[in-house]
N, C-alpha and C positions, 0 to 999 in steps of 0.2 A: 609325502609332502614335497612340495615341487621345492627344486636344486636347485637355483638360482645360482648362487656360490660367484657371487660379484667380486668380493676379495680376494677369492681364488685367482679368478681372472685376472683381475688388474697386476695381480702378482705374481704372472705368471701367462703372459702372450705365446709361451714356446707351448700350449697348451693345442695350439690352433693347427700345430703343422699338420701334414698331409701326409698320408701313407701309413700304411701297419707295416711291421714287422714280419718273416715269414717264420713259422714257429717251428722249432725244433726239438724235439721231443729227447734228445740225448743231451740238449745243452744245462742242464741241471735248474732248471728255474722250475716252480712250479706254478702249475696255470690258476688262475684271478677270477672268480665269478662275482659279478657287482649286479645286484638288482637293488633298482632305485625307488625313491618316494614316492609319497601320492601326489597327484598331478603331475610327473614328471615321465616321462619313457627312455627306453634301453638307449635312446642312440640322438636324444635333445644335445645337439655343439655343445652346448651353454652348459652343461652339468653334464651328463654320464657318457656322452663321447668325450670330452675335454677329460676328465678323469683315466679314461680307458689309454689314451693317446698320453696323456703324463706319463701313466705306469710304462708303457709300452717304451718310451724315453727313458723311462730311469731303466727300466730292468732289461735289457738286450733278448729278443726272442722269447719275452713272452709271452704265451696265450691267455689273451683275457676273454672272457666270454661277458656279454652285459645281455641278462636277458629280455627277451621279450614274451610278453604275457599276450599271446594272440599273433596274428597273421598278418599286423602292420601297427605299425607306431600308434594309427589313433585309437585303435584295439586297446594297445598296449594301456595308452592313456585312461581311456574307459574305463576297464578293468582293475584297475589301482581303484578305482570308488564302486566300483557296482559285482562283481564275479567271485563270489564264494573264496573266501580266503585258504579253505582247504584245498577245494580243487585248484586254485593256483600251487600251493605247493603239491599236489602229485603229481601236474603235468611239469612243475620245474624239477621234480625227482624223478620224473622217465626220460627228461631230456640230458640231468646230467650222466645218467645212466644210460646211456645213448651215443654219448659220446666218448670216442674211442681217445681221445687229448687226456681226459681227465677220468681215468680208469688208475693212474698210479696216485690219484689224490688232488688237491686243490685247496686255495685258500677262498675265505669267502668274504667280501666285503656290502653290507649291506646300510642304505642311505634311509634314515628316518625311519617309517612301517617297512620297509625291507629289512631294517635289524631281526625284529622279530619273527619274521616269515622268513628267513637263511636259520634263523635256530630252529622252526619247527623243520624245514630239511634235515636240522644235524640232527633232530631225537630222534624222527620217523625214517629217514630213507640214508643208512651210513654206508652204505655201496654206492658208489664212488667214493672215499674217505673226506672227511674236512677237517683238516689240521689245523689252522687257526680261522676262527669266525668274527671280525672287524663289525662290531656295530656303531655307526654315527649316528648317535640323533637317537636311536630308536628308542621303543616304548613296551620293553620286557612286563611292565604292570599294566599298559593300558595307559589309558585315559581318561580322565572326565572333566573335558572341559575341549570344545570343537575347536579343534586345527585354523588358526590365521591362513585364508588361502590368497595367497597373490593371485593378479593377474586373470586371465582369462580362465580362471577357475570358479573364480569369487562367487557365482552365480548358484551353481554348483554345490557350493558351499552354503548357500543361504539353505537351500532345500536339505543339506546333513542335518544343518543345524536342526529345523522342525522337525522331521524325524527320529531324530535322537530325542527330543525333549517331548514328543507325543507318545515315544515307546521304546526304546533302545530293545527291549530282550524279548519283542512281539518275533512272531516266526519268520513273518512278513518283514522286518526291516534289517531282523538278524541275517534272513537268505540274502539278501539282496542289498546290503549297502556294508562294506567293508569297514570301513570304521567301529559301525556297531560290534561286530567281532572283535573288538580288542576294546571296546568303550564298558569302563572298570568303575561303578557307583557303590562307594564305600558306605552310600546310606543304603544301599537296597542288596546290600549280600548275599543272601540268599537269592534272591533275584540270579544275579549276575553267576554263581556258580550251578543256578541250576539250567541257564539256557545260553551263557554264554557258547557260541558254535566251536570258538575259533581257540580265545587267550585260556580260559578256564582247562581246558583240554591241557594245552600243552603246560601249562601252571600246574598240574597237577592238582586242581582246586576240588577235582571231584572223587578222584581214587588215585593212586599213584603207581603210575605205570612202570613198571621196573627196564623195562628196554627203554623208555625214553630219555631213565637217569643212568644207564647204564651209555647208549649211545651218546648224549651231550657229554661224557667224564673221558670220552674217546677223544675230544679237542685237544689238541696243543696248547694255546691259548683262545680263551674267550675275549675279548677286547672290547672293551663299553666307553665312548667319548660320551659328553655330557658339556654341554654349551652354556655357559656361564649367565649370560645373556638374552637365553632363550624365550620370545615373546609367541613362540608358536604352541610345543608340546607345554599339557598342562597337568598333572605337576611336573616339573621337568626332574625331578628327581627318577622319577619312571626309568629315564634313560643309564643312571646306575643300579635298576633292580628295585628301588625303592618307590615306595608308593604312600599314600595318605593312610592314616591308622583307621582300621574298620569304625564305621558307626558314625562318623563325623566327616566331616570337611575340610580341616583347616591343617590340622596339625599331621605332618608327613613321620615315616620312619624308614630309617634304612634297609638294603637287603639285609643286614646282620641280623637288624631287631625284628624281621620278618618271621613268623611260621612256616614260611616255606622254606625259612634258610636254618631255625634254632630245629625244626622236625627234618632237617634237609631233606625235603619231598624231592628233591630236583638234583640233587647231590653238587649244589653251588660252595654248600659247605666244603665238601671234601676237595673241590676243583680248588677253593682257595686255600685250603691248608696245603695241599698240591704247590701251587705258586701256579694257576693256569687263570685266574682272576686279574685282567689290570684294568684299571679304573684310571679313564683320561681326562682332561677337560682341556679347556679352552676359552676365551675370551671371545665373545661375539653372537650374534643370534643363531637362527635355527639353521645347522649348514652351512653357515660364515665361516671361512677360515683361509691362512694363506698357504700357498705352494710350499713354503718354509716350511711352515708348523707340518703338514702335510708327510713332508721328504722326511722331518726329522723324528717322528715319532709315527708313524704310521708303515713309512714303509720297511722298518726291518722288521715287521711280522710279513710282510710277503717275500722274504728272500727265501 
């Protein structure tokens, strides 16, 4: 979901300087991988360069990497709505395994559907390590209910929507529109665990994979923001774990009160008995937030 992050901005002009850092592999930081929303790409001023260039300010020499999904920005762009949400996380698991920066480990911050595709990296691919996993916004249960898109997306948008509501879990809309891979209909359950491609898998909905609760319990901290105000992600409780009660529509329940958390399919249990569980929020919509809030609660997980 495209990053606008206007109060960011305003709160925060030193966002726009120029020039990176040169990175130094002895200087004790550890390197930042940020892959951003849908409708947004790796290297947009206005959202995931202004983010990269903050950190890159506050923390002296270090390496941030903001991916990119393809061989140019609008690729990039693309591909956040239309290119197999698995194949995007292998080739972002042979790229951070490719690189020789982030061979001693890395922290991962992920914007919106990037939360939850930085965690199916931490279950499936834990060569290169990730020590703490930063998600804004995202959508660890999914969704049911189509993304508000701003801007020169909105079009785009019209065409999820009828897609989603002529078939979400057809093979045809499941291959080829991303969203459907994480779109979570608590009236059609069965449904959704038996052809979900993407959330079902890594949710454990279908069997439960012992390396992928074994690799997510390898975090430091998992880190889940959840926006107070959120007129975008729907339900927005998704973004702490929590989702709508099977069978129905209305009424939501927590990760706790969850089956995937009281059978801990996922071992979220043990990470929060652990203390590797924090649960943040914040005042404002999807990605609102200021440089303040930002500095003070965000960045001492990437020291």
């Amino acid at each position: 979901m495209t990053a606008v992050l206007l109060c960011f901005l305003l709160a925060a002009p030193v966002l726009l300087v120029a020039g990176s850092p040169v990175y130094n592999p002895n200087n004790g930081t550890v390197p930042l991988v940020l892959w951003h929303g849908m409708g947004d790409s790796c290297c947009n001023p206005l959202s995931m360069g202004s983010i990269k260039k903050m950190v890159e300010g506050e923390i002296s020499g270090i390496y941030v990497l903001s991916l990119m999904i393809g061989k140019s920005v609008i690729q990039d762009t693309e591909n956040g709505f239309f290119m197999d949400v698995n194949e995007q996380v292998s080739m972002v698991c042979t790229q951070l395994a490719q690189d020789p920066k982030l061979k001693g480990g890395y922290n991962a911050m992920g914007f919106s559907q990037g939360g939850q595709f930085l965690r199916a990296v931490a279950q499936r691919c834990p060569s290169p390590p990730m020590k703490n996993l930063i998600s804004i916004g995202g959508q660890h249960q999914g969704v049911y209910g189509l993304p508000r898109c701003p801007g020169e997306s909105s079009h785009i948008c019209d065409m999820i929507r009828k897609a989603l509501n002529s078939g979400a879990y057809t093979d045809l809309v499941q291959k080829h529109l991303v969203q459907a891979q994480y779109w979570h209909d608590p009236l059609n359950d069965d449904l959704y665990k038996k052809h979900s491609l993407f959330l079902a898998d890594i949710n454990q909905e279908r069997a439960v994979n012992e390396t992928y609760k074994k690799n997510l319990q390898l975090l430091e901290k998992f880190v889940m923001v959840k926006f107070l105000q959120d007129t975008v992600v729907d339900p927005v409780d998704t973004e702490w774990f929590g989702f709508l009660k099977t069978g129905q529509a209305k009424e939501t329940e927590t990760l706790q009160e969850s089956v995937l958390y009281k059978e801990d399919r996922l071992g979220l249990a043990a990470m929060e008995k652990a203390g590797k569980l924090v649960f943040l929020s914040t005042e404002g919509d999807h990605l609102q937030f200021t440089r303040e809030w930002f500095t003070a609660h965000l960045l001492p997980f990437l020291h």
